[in-house]
DSSP file (Angstrom, degrees, kcal/mol; ACC not computed):
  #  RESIDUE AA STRUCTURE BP1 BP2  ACC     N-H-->O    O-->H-N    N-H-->O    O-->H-N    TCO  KAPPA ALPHA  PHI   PSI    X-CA   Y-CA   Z-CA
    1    1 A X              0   0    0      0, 0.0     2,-0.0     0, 0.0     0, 0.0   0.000 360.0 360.0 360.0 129.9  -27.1   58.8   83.6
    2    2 A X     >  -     0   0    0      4,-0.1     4,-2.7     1,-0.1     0, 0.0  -0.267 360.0-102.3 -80.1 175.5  -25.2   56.3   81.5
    3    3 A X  H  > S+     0   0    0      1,-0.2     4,-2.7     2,-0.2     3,-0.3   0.892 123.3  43.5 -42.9 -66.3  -23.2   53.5   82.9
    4    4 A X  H  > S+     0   0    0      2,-0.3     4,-1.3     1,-0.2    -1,-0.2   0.639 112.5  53.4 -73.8 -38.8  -19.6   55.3   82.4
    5    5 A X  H  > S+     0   0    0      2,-0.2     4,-2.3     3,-0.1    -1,-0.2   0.939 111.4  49.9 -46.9 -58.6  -21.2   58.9   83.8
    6    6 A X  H >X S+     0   0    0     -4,-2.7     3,-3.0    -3,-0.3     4,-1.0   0.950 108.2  53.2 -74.4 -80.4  -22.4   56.6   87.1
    7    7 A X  H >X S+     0   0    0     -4,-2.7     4,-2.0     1,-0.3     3,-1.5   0.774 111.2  45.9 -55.4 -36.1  -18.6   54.9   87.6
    8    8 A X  H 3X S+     0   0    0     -4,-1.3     4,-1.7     1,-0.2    -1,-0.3   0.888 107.7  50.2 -57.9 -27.1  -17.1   58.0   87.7
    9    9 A X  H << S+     0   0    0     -3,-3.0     4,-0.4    -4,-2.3    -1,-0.2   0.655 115.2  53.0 -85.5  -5.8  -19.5   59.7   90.0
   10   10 A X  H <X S+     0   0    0     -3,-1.5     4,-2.0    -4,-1.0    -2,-0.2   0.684 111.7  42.3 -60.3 -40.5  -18.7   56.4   92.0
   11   11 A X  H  X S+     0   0    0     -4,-2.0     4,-1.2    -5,-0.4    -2,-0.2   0.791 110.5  52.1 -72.3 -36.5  -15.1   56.8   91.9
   12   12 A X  H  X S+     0   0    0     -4,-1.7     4,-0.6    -5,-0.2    -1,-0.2   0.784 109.3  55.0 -73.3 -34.0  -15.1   60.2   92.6
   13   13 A X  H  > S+     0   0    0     -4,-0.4     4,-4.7     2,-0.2    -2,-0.2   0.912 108.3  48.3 -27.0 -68.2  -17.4   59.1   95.7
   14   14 A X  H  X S+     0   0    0     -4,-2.0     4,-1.5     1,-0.3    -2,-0.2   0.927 111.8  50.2 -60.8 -49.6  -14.8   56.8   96.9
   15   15 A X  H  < S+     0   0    0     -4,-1.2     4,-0.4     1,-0.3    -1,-0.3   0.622 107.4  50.5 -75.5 -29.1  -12.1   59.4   96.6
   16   16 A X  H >X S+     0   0    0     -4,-0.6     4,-2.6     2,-0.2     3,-0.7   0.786 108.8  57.0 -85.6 -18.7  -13.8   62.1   98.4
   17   17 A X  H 3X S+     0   0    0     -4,-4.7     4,-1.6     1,-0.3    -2,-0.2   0.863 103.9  51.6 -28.7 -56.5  -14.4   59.6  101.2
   18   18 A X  H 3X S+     0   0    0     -4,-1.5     4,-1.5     1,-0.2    -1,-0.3   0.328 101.1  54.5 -87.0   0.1  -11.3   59.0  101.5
   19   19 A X  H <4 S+     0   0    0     -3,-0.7     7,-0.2    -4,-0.4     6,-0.2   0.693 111.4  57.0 -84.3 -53.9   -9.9   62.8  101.8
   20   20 A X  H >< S+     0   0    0     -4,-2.6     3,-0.7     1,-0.2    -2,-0.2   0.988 111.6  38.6 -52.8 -64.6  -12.5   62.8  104.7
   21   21 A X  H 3< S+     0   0    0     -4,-1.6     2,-0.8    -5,-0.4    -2,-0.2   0.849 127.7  31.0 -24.8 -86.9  -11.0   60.1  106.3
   22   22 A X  T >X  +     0   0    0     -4,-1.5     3,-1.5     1,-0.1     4,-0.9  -0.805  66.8 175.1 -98.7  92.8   -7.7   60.8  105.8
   23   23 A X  H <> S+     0   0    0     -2,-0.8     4,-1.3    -3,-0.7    -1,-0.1   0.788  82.7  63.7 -76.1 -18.6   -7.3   64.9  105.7
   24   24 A X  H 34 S+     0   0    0      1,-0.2    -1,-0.3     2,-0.2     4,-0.1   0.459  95.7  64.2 -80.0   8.0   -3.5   64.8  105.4
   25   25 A X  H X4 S+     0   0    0     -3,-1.5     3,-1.0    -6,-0.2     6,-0.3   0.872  96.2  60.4 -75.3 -47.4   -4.4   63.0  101.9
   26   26 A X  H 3< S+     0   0    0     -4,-0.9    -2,-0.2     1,-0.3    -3,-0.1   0.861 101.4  47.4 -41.5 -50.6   -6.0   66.2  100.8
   27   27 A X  T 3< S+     0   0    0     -4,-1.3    -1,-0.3    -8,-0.1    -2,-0.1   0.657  94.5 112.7 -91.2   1.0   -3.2   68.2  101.0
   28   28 A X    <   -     0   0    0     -3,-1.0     4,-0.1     1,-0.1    -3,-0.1   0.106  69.9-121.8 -34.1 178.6   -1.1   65.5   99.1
   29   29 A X  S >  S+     0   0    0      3,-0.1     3,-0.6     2,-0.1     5,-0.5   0.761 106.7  46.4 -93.9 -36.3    0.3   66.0   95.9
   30   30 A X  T 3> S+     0   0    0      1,-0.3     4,-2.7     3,-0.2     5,-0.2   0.972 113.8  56.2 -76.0 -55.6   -1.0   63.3   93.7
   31   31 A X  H 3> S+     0   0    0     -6,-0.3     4,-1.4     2,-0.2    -1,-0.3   0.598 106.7  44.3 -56.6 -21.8   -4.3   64.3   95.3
   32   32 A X  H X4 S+     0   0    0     -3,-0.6     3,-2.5     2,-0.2     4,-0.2   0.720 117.4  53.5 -78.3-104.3   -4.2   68.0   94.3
   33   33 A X  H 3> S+     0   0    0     -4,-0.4     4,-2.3     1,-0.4     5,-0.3   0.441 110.6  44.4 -15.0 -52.2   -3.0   66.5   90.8
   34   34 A X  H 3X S+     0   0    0     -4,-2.7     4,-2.0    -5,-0.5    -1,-0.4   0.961 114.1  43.4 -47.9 -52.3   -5.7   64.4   90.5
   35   35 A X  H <X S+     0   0    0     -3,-2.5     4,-0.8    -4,-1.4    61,-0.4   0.684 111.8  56.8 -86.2 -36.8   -8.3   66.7   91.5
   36   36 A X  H  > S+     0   0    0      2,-0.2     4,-0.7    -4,-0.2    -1,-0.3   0.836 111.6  46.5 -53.5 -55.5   -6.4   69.2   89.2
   37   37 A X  H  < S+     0   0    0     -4,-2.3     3,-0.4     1,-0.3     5,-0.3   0.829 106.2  53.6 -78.5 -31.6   -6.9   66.4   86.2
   38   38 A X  H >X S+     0   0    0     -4,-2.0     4,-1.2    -5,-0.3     3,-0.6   0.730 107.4  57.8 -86.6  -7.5  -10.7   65.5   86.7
   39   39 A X  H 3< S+     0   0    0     -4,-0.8     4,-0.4    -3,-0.2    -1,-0.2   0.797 106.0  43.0 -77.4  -6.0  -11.1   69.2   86.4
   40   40 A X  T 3< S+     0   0    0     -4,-0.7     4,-0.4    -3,-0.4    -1,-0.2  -0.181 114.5  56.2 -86.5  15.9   -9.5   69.4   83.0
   41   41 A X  T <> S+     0   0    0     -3,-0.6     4,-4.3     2,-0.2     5,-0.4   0.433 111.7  37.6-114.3 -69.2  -11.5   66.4   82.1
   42   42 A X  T  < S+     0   0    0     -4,-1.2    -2,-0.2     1,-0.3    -3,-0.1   0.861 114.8  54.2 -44.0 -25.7  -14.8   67.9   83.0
   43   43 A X  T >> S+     0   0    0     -4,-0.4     3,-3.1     2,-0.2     4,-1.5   0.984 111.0  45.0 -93.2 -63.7  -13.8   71.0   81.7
   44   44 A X  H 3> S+     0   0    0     -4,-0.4     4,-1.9     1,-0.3     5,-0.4   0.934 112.1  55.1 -65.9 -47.4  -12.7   69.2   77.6
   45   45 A X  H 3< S+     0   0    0     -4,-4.3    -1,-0.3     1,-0.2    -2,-0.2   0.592 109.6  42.9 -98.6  30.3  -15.8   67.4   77.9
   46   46 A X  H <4 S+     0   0    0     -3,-3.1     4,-0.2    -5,-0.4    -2,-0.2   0.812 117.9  48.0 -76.7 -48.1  -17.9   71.2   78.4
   47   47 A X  H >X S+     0   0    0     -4,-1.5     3,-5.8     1,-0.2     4,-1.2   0.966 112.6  48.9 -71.1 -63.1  -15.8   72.4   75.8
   48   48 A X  H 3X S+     0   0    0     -4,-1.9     4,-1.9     1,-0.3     5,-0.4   0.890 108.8  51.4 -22.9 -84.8  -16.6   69.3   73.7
   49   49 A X  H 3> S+     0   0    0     -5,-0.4     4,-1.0     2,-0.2    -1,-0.3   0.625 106.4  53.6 -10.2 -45.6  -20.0   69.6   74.3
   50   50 A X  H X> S+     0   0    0     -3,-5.8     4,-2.0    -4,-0.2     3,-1.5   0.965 116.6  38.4 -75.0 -61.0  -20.2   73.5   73.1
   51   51 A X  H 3X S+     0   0    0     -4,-1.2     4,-3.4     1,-0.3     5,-0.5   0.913 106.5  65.5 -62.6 -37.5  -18.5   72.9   69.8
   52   52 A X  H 3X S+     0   0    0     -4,-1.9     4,-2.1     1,-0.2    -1,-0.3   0.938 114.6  29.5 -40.0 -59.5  -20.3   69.8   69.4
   53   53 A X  H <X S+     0   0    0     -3,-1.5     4,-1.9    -4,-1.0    -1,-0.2   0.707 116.1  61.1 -89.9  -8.3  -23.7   71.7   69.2
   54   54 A X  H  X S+     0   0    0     -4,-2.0     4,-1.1     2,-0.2    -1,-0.2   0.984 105.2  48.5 -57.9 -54.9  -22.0   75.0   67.6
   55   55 A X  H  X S+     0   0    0     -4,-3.4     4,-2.4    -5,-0.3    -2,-0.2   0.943 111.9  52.0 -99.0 -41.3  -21.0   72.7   64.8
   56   56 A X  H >X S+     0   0    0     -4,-2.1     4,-2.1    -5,-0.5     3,-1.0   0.983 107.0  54.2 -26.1 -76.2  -25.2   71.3   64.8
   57   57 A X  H >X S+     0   0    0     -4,-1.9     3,-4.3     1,-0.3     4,-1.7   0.756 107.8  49.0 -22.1 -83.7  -26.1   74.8   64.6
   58   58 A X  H 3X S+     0   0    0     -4,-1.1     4,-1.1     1,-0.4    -1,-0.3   0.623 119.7  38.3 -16.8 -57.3  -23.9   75.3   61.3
   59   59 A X  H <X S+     0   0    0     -4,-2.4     4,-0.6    -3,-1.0    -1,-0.4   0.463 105.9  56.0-110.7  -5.9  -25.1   72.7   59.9
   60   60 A X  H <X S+     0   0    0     -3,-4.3     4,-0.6    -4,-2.1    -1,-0.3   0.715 115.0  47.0 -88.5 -23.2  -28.6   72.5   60.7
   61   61 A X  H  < S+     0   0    0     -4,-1.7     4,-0.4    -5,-0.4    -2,-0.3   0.854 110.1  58.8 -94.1 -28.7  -28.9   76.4   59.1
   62   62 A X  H  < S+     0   0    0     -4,-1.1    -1,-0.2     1,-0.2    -2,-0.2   0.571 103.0  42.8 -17.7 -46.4  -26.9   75.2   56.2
   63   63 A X  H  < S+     0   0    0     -4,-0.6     9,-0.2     1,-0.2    -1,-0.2   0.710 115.1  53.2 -85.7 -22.3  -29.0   72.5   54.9
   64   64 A X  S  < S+     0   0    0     -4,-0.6     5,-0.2    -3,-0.2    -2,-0.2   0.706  97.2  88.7 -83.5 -10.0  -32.4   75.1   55.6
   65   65 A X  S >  S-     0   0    0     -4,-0.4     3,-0.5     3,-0.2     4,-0.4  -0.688  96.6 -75.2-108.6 139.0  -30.3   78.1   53.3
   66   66 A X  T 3  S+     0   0    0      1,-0.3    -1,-0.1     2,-0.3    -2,-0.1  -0.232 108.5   9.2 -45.1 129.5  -30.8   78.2   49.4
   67   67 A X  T >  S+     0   0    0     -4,-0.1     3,-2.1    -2,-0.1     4,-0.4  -0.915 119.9  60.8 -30.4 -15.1  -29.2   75.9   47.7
   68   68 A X  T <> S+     0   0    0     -3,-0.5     4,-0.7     1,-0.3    -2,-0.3   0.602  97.2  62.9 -74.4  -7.0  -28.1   74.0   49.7
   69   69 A X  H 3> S+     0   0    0     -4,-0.4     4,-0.6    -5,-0.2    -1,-0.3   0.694  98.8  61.8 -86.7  -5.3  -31.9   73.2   50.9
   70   70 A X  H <4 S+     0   0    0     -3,-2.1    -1,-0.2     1,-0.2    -2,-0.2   0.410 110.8  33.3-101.1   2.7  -32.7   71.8   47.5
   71   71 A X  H  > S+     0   0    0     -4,-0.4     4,-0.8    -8,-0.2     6,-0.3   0.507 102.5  79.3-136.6  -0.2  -30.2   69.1   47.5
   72   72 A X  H  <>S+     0   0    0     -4,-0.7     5,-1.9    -9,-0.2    -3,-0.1   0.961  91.9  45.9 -63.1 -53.1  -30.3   68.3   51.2
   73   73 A X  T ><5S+     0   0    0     -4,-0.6     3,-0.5     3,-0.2    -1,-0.1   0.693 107.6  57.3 -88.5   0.3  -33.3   66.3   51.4
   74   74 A X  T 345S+     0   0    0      1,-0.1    -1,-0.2     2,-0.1    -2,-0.1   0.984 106.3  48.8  18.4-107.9  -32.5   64.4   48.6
   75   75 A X  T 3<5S-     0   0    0     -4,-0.8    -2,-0.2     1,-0.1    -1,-0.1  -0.172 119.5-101.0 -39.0  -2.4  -29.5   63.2   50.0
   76   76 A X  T < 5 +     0   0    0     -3,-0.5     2,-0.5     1,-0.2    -3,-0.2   0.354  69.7 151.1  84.7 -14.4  -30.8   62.2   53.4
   77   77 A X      < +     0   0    0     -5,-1.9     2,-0.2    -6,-0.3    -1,-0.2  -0.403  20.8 162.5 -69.5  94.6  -29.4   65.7   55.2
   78   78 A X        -     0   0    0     -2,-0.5     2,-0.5    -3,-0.1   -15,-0.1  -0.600  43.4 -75.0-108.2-168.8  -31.6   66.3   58.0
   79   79 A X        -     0   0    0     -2,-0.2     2,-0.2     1,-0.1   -19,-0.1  -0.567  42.0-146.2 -73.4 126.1  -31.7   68.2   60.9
   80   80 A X        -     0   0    0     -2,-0.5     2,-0.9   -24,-0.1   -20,-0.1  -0.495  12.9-125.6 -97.6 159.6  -29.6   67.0   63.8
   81   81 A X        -     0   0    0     -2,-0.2     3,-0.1     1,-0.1   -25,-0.0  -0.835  27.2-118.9 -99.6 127.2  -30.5   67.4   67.4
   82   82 A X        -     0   0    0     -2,-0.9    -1,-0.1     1,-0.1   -29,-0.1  -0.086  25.7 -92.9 -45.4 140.8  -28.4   68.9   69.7
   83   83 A X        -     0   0    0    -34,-0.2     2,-0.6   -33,-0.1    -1,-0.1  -0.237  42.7-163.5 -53.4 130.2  -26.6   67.6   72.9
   84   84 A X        -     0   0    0     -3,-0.1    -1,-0.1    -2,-0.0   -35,-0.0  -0.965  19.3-113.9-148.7 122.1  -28.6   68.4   75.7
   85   85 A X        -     0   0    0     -2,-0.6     2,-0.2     4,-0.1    -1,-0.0   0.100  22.3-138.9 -35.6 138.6  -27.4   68.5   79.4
   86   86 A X    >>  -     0   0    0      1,-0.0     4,-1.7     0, 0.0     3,-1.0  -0.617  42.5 -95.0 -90.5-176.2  -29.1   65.8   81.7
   87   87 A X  T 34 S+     0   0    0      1,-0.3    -2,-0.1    -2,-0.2    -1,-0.0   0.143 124.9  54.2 -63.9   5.5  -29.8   67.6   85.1
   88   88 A X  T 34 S+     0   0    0      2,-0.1     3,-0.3     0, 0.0    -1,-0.3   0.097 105.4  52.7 -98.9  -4.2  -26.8   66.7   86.9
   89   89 A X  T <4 S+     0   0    0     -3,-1.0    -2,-0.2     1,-0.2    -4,-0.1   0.866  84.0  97.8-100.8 -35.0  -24.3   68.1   84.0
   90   90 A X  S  < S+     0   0    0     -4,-1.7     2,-0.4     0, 0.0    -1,-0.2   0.656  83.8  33.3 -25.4 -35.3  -26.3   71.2   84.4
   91   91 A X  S    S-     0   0    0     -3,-0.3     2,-0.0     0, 0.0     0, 0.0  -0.970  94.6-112.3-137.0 123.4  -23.5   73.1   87.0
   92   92 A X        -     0   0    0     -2,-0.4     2,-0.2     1,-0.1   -49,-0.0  -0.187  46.4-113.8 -36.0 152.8  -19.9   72.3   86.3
   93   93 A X        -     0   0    0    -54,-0.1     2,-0.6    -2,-0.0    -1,-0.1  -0.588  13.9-129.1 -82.2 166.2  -18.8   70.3   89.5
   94   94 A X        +     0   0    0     -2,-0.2     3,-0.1     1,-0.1   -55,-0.0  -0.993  38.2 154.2-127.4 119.9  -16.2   71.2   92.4
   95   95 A X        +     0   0    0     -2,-0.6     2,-0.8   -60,-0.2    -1,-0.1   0.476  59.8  66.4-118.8 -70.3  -13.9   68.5   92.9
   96   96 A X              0   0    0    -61,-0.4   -64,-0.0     1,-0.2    -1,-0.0  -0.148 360.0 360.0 -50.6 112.3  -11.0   70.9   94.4
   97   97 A X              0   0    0     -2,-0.8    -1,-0.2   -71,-0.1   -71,-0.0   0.632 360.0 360.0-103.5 360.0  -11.4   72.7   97.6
């Protein structure tokens, strides 16, 4: 897990803490709204993710396909590796209840 993965799963820590704590926080508004925005977060950086290795794909079958394999390696075009879940991105999270 990079640095920036671990403070957010810190932050998010602290914040569910505090909904325990305090349960009339839960049903706040900024909280819903919050909880509402880190799922549209998690959710752009899924999406990211798919096209990000869609667009691999493309391009990894692109450089293999006639002609374009005869001027790829040349030219430095190799294959690129695709983004690949650590074992906590595996399952979206549930932040809302």
């Amino acid at each position: 897990m990079d640095q920036d993965d671990q403070h957010f799963s810190n932050v998010l820590g602290v914040i569910s803490a505090l909904t325990e704590q305090y349960p009339d926080l839960k049903a706040s508004n900024v909280h819903l709204q919050t909880m509402s925005s880190v799922d549209k977060y998690e959710n752009l950086v899924r999406e990211s993710r798919m096209i990000y290795n869609d667009t691999v794909t493309r391009f990894n079958r692109a450089i293999k396909t006639f002609p374009n394999s005869l001027l790829a390696s040349p030219f430095g075009f190799t294959e690129q590796n695709y983004f690949k879940n650590t074992e906590n991105k595996q399952e979206m999270p549930q932040w809302s209840e």
